[in-house]
C-alpha positions in Angstrom: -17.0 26.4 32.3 -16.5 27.1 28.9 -13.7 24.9 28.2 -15.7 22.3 29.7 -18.7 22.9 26.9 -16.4 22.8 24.4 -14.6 19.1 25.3 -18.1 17.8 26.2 -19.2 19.0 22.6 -16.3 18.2 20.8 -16.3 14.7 22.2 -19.9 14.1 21.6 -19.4 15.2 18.0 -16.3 13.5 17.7 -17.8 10.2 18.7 -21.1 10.9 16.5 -19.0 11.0 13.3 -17.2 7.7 14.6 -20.4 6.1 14.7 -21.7 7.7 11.4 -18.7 6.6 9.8 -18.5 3.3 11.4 -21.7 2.2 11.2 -23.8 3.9 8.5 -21.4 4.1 5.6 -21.2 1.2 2.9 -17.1 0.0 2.0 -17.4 2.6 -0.8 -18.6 5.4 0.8 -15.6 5.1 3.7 -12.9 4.7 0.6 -14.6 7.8 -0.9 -14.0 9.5 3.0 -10.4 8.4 2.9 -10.0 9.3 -1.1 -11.1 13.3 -0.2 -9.4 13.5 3.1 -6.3 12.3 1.6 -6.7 14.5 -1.2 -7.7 17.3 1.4 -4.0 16.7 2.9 -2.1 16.7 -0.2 -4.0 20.1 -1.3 -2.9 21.8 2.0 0.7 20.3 1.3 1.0 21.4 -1.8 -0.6 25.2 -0.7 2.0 25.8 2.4 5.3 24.6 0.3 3.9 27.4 -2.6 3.9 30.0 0.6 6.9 29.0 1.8 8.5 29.6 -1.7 7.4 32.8 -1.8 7.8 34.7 1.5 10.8 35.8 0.8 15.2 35.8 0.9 17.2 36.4 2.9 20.0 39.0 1.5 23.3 39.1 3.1 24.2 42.5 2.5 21.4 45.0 2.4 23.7 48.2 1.8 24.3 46.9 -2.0 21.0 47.6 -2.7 20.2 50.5 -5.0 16.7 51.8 -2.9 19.5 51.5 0.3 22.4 53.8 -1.3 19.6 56.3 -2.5 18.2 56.4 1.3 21.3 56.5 2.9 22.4 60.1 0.4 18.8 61.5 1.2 19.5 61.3 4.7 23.3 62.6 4.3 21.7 65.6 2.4 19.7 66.1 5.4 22.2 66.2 7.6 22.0 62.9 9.5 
């Protein structure tokens, strides 16, 4: 039942904002639409390659690292 309510709304607000655009807006108005949804696009490009960039590396060999070796002797000392 739920998922039906949500279809029937989304189609009914989908099709209002058809019409709205269609219909009510001036040539202008539906060029400034496309401007900011294009420039809405190219924003959320722009943010998920910066993310992408800085989530991390990949390092082939994790024992080189000097916080690894240190670990490694602590647990040694331990007796592991």
């Amino acid at each position: 039942m739920k998922i039906k309510n949500f279809l029937i709304g989304s189609i009914v607000v989908t099709g209002t904002g058809y019409l709205l655009y269609s219909r009510l807006l001036s040539d202008d108005a539906k060029a400034e639409v496309k401007k900011m949804a294009h420039s809405v696009y190219n924003s959320y490009i722009r943010l998920s390659e910066i993310v992408d960039t800085t989530t991390g590396h990949v390092i082939e060999d994790p024992s080189a690292l000097p916080n690894v070796q240190v670990t490694k002797q602590q647990w040694e000392k331990l007796g592991y």
